[in-house]
C-alpha angles and dihedrals in degrees: 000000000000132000110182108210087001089084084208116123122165133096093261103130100019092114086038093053088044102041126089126160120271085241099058095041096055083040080058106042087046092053098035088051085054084048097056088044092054091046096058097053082046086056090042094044086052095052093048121197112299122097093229098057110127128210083248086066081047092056094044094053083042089057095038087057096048095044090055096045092044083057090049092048094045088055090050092048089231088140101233096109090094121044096191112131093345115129107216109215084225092181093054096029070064101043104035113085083198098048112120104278084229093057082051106053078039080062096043094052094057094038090054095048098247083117122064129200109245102171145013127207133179126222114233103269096037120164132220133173145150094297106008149026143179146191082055113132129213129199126195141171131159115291124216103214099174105078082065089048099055100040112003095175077062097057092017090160136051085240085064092056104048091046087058102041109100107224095039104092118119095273101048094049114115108229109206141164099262098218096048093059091047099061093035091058092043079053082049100050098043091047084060090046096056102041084054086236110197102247084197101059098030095038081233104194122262126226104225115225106233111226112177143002127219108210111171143175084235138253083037092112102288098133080059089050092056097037090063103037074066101046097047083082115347089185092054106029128074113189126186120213115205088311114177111233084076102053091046082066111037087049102043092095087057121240088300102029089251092144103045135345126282080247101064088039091049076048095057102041089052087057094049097043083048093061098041094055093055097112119193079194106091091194089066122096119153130049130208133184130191100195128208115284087241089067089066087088096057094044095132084062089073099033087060087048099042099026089169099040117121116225144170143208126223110203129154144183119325094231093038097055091032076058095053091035101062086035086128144101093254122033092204094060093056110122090228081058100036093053097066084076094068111022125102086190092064102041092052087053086061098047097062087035087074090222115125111235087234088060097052122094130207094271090058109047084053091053079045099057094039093059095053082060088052098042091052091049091057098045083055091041094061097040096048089060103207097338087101131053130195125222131193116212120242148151088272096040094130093060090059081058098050100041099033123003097055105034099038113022094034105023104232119147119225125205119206088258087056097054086049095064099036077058089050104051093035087067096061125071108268099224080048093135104168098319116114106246138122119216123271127199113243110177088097088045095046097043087052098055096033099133110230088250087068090038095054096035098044077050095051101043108003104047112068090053091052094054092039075065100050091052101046123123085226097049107114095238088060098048 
């Protein structure tokens, strides 16, 4: 066992953790079944009765109860009208018949996936190991998916989605043991499973098949990546953009795994990817997800907990990405340059670089950074034997995607009305969000103004990664 900022590790504890009496377990599975049964009479009486209902109209008649319910409970003074740093007990708010009727609809809406999970934290002394953990919080609120659906350059980013989902300001976000939801929604799902529920007619959550990963050295087309996973088939297709529940896992052993093994961490982000591929839209059917650049470094997190997922990495040329990269007021502040300050990665690059930190200037710590990204791309590249794919960015990059990424690599079939759209999308400016543009080509414009400071720092450090990349067997041009 280990417990992070507890500095206790050892097995004392595990039984007791584990162990609960034969009498409160059969209280509870009796409850709990009473509970399922009740959940899914509160989903069909929020679907009503009409075939076209959506899970949007889900959602609405969801928000219209518990508003209600939170203005009942302010006038009692029970104190549920505001979930802001309240923990629901969502286990006992199930299997209590006297729990508060708020906290329970709280707990159904998770359980029935209108509610979606946005963001993971972990307490103090928070536990993680090979097949559990604990201390580890999860947050949800109803996601409206549908403003990414129907113009994904205009919420290119998970950020985008929760700021314009109603229900999913600070005070409305349902706080949970993450753990504790998790195994109470696997409960969920199989009790559906094995009482042959009709998912039609219950709107019984789906679990989505998650077909490809977008992993990516950053500002190298990735937003595009994402944009179009999503407009292959917007109906049928759910894409997470850097959205934040992932990296807290992947990150949570530290770049080394100092802090817990690449297992628990595997353990945790399983969990996470589980709940967030619990879909309320029966029309929806595969999942994708483009992950944070950072993660890059932990790649080998996601490959032990999706051993047959297919995944790629975005990366461009070292000039070109060092260009995007410093593109800010201060040079300093740029996220390539901030990161040598806390990473053991790149301190140990610069160890076996011979260079002293004091020596190195802002342009080179970001070419620094950039290439541990790159070198751990093509480690994971190489292990995972074919089941990742490297891409270089450039001005025709959809066209790799569409002829070659998601046919081939991801398996995912595309109709001449899906290639349309992906067309469509991929001529306007990814990080459109709102603004008029179409997108322009910059690798000519960038390579002309590159100061000699990013030319000689991307070649020193950059450079033989890059080109590690462009020779690799599993590099997409080679295949």
């Amino acid at each position: 066992m280990t417990i992070i900022n507890g500095g206790t590790k050892g097995n004392n504890g595990r039984s007791a953790r584990r162990t609960t009496t034969k009498k409160l377990k059969l209280e509870q599975k009796l409850l709990l079944t009473l509970g399922c049964c009740a959940t899914f009479l509160f989903i069909r009486y929020i679907r009503h009765d009409n075939s076209t209902t959506t899970a949007s109209l889900g959602r609405q008649a969801m928000s219209m109860r518990l508003g209600k319910l939170k203005e009942a409970d302010k006038k009692n003074h029970k104190g549920g009208g505001n979930n802001s740093g309240r923990m629901l007990q969502i286990r006992r708010a199930m299997t209590d018949p006297n729990y508060d009727t708020y906290d329970k609809l709280l707990a159904q809406q998770i359980l029935s996936a209108q509610a979606n999970l946005i963001d993971v934290s972990f307490q103090n002394q928070h536990m993680m190991e090979e097949d559990d953990y604990s201390g580890v919080i999860g947050q949800f609120c109803p996601l409206n998916f549908q403003v990414q659906k129907e113009n994904p350059p205009d919420s290119p980013m998970f950020r985008d989605v929760v700021s314009k989902s109603d229900g999913c300001d600070g005070e409305n976000v349902i706080t949970v043991d993450l753990k504790e939801a998790v195994t109470l929604a696997r409960e969920f799902d199989a009790f559906a499973t094995e009482n042959e529920f009709d998912a039609a007619y219950y709107n019984v959550p789906n679990q989505l098949q998650l077909k490809g990963v977008v992993f990516h050295e950053s500002r190298c087309g990735s937003t595009l990546a994402a944009n179009t996973m999503m407009a292959m088939n917007p109906m049928k297709h759910r894409v997470y953009s850097e959205s934040s529940p992932p990296i807290a896992a992947i990150k949570a052993c530290g770049e080394l795994y100092e802090n817990c093994s690449v297992e628990a961490g595997a353990n945790l982000l399983r969990d996470i990817i589980y709940m967030m591929g619990r879909s309320n839209d029966p029309n929806e059917e595969k999942i994708f997800f483009k992950f944070q650049s950072i993660t890059t470094r932990n790649m080998d997190t996601f490959r032990k907990a999706f051993p047959e997922t297919p995944w790629i990495y975005l990366y461009r040329e070292p000039v070109e990405v060092m260009m995007s990269q410093l593109n800010v007021p201060q040079m300093r502040m740029a996220n390539c340059v901030r990161s040598h300050t806390h990473s053991e990665m790149v301190s140990r690059f610069v160890a076996r670089s011979g260079y002293r930190p004091p020596d190195l200037d802002d342009e080179e710590w970001c070419a620094i950074h950039l290439a541990t990204l790159c070198e751990s791309a093509i480690m994971n590249l190489n292990d995972a034997d074919g089941l990742g794919m490297a891409v270089n960015y450039h001005k025709d990059l959809v066209h790799d995607f569409l002829d070659t990424v998601f046919p081939k690599h991801f398996n995912v079939r595309l109709d001449q009305e899906a290639i349309d759209r992906v067309i469509k999308v991929s001529g306007t400016y990814s990080k459109n969000r709102g603004r008029q543009g179409e997108f322009k080509a910059d690798s000519e414009e960038k390579e002309k103004k590159a100061s000699d400071g990013i030319r000689e720092a991307s070649s020193l450090f950059l450079e033989p990664s890059f080109h590690t990349l462009q020779d690799s067997r599993y590099n997409i041009r080679n295949r």
